[in-house]
Biopython code that builds the backbone (N, CA, C, O; Angstrom):
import numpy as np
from Bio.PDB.StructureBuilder import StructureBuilder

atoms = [
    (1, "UNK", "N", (25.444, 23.098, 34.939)),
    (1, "UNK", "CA", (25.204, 23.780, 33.660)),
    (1, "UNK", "C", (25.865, 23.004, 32.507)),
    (1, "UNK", "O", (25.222, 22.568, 31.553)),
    (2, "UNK", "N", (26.962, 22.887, 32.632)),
    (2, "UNK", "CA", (27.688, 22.114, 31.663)),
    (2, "UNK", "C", (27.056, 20.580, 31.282)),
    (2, "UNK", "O", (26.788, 20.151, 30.159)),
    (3, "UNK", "N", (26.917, 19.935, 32.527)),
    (3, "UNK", "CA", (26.373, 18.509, 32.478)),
    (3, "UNK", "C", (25.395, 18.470, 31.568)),
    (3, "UNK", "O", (25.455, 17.685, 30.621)),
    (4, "UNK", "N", (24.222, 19.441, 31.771)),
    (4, "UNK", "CA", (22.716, 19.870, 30.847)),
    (4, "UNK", "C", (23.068, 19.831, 29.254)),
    (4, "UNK", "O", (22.682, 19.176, 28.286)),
    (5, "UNK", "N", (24.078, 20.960, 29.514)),
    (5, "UNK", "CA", (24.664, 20.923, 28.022)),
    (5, "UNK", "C", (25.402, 19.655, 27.447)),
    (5, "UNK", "O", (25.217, 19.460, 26.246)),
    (6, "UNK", "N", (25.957, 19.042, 27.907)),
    (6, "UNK", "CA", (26.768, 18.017, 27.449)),
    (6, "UNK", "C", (25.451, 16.793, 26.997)),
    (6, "UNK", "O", (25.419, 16.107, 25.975)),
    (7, "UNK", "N", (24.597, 16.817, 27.962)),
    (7, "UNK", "CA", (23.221, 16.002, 27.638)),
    (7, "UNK", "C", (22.731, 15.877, 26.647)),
    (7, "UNK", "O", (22.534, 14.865, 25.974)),
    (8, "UNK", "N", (22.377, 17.418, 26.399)),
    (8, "UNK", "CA", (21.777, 18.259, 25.671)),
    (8, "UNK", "C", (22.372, 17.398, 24.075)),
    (8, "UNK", "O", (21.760, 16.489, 23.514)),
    (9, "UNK", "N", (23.758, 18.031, 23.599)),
    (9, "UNK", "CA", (24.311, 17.409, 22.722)),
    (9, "UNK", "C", (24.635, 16.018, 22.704)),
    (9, "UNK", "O", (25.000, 15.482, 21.658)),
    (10, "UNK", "N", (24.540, 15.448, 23.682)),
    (10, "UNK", "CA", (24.802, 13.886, 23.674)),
    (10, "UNK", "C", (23.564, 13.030, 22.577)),
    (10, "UNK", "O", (23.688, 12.136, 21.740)),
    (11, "UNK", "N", (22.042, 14.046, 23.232)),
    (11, "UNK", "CA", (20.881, 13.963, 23.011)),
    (11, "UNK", "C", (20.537, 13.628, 21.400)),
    (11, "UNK", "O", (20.094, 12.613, 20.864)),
    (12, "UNK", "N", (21.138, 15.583, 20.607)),
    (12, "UNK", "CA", (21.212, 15.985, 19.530)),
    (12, "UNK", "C", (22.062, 14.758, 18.600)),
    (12, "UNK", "O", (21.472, 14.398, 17.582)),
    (13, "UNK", "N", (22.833, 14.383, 18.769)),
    (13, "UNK", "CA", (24.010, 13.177, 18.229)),
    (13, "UNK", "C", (23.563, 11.975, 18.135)),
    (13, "UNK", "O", (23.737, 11.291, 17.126)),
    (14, "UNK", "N", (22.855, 11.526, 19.305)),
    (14, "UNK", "CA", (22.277, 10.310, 19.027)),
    (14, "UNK", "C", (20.773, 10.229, 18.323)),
    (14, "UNK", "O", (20.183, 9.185, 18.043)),
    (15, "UNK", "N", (20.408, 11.263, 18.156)),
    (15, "UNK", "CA", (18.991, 11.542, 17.253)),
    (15, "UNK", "C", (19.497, 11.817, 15.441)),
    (15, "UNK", "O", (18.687, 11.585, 14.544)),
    (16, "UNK", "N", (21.077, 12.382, 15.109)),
    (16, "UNK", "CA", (21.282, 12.274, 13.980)),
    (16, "UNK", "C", (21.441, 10.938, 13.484)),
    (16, "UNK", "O", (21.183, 10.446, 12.385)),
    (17, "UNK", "N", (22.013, 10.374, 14.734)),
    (17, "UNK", "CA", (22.339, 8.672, 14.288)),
    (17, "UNK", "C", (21.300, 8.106, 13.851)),
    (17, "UNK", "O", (21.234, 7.573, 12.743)),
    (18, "UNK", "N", (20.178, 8.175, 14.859)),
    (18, "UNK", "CA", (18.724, 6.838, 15.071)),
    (18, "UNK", "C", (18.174, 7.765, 14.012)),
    (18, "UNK", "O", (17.209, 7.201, 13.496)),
    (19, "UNK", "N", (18.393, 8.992, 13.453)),
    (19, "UNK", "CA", (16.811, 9.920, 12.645)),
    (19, "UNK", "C", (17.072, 8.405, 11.135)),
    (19, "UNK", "O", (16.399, 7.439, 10.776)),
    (20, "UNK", "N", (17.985, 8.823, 10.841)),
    (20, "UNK", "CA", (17.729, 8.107, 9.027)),
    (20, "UNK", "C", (17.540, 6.406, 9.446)),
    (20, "UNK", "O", (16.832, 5.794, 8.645)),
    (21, "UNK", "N", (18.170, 5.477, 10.763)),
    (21, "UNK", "CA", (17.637, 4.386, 11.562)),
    (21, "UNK", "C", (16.526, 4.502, 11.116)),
    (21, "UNK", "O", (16.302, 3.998, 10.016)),
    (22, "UNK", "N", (15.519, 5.172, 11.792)),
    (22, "UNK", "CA", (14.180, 5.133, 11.851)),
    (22, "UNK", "C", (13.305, 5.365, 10.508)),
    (22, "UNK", "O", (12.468, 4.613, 10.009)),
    (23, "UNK", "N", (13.858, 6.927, 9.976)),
    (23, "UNK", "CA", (13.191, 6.912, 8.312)),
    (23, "UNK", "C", (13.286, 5.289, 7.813)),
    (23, "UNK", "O", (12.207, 4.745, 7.580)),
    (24, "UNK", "N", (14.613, 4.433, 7.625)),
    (24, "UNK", "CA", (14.449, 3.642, 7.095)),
    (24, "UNK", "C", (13.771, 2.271, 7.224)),
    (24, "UNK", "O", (13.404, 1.487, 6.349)),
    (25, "UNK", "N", (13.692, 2.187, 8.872)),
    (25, "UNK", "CA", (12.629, 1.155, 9.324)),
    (25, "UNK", "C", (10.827, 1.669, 8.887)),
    (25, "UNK", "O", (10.098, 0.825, 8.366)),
    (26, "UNK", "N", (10.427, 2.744, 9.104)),
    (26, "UNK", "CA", (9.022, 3.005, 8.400)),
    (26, "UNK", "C", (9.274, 2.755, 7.058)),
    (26, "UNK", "O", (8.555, 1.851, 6.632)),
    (27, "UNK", "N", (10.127, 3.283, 6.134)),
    (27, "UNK", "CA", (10.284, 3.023, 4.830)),
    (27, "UNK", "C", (9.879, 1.439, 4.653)),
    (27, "UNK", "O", (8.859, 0.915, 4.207)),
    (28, "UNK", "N", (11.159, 0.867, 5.214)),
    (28, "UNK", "CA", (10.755, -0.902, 5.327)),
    (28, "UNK", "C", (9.521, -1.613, 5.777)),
    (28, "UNK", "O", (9.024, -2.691, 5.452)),
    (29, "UNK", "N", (9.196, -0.730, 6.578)),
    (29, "UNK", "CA", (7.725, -1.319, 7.471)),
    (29, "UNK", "C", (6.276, -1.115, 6.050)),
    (29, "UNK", "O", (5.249, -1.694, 5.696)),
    (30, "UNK", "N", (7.171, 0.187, 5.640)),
    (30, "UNK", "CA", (5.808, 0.887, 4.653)),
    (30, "UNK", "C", (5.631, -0.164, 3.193)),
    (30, "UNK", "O", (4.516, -0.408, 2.732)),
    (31, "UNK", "N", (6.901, -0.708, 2.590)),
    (31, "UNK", "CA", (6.902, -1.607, 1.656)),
    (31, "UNK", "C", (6.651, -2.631, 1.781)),
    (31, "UNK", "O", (6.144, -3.211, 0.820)),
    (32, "UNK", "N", (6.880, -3.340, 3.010)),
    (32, "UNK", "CA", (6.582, -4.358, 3.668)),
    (32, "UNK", "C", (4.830, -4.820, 3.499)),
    (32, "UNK", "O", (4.275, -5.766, 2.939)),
    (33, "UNK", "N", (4.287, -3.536, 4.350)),
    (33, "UNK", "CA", (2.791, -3.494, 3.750)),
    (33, "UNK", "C", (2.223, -3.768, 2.386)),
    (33, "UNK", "O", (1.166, -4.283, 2.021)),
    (34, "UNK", "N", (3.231, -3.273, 1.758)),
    (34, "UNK", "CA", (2.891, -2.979, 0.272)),
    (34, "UNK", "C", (2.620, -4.111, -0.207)),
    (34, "UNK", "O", (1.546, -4.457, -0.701)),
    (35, "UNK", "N", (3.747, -4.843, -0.059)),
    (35, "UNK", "CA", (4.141, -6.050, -0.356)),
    (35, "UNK", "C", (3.213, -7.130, 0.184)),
    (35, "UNK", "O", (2.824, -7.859, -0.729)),
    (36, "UNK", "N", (2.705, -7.481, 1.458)),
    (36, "UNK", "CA", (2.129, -8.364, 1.817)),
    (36, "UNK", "C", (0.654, -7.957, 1.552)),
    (36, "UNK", "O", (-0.213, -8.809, 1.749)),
    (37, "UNK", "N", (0.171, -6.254, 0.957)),
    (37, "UNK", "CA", (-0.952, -6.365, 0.400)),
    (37, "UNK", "C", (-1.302, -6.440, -1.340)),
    (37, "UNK", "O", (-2.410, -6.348, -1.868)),
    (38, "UNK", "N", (-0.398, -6.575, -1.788)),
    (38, "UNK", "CA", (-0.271, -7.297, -2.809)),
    (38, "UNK", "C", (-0.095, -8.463, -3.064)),
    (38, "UNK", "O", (0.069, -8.912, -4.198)),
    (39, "UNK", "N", (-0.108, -8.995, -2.196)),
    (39, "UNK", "CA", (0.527, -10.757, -2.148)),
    (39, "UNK", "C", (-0.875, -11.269, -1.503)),
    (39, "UNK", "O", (-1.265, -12.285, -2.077)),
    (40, "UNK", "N", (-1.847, -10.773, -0.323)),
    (40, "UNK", "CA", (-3.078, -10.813, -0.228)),
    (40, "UNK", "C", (-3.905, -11.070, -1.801)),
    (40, "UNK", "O", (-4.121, -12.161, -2.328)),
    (41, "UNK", "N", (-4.364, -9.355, -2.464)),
    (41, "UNK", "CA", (-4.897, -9.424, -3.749)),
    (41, "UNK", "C", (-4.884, -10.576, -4.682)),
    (41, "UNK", "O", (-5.855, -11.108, -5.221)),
    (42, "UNK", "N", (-3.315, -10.950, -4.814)),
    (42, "UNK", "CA", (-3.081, -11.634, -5.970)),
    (42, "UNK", "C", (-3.490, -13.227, -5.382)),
    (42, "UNK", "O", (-3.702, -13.968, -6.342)),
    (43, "UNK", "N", (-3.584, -13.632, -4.613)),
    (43, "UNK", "CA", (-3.734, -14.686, -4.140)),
    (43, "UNK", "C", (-5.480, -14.808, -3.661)),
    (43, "UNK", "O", (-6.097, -15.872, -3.613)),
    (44, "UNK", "N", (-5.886, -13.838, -3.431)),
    (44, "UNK", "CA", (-7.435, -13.898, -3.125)),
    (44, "UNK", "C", (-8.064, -13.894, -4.666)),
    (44, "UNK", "O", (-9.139, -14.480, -4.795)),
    (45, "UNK", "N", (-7.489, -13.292, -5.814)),
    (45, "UNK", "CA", (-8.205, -13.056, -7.238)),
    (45, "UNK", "C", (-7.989, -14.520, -7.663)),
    (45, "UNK", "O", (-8.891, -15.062, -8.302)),
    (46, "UNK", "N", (-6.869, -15.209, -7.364)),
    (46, "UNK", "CA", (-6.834, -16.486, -7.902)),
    (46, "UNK", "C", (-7.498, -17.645, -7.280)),
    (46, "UNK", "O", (-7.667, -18.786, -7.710)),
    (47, "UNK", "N", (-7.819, -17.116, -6.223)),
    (47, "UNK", "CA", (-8.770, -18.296, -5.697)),
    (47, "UNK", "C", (-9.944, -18.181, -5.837)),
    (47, "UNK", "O", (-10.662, -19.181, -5.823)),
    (48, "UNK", "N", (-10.407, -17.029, -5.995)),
    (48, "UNK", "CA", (-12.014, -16.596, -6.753)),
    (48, "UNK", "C", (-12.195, -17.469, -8.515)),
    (48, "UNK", "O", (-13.083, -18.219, -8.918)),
    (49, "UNK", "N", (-11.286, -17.093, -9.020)),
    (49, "UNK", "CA", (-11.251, -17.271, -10.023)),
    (49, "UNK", "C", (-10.570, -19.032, -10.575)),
    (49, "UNK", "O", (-10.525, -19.487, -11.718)),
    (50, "UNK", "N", (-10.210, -19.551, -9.520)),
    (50, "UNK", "CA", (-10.051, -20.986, -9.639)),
    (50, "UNK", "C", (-11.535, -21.982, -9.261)),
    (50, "UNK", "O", (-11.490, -23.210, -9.336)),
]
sb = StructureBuilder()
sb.init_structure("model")
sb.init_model(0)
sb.init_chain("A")
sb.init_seg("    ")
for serial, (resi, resn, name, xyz) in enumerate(atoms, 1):
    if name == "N":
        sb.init_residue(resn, " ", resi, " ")
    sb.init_atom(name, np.array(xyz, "f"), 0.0, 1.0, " ", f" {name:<3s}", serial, name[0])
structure = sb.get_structure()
């Protein structure tokens, strides 16, 4: 019983740690996109236009 529980919270603790970990890797992953699809655009308009 105890062991479950001790799991249990071991579980809860290491998910407060990795939760904002993770928000901030999608965050990064999400700008990241942003970024390399803007860097696409701007580089495809200038080669049209060269």
């Amino acid at each position: 019983m105890w062991k479950a529980l001790a799991i249990i919270a071991l579980g809860l603790i290491a998910l407060m740690f990795l939760y904002p970990l993770i928000k901030s890797l999608i965050w990064l992953g999400v700008i990241a996109l942003a970024i390399y699809g803007a860097i696409v655009l701007f580089s495809d308009s200038k080669s049209k236009s060269g």
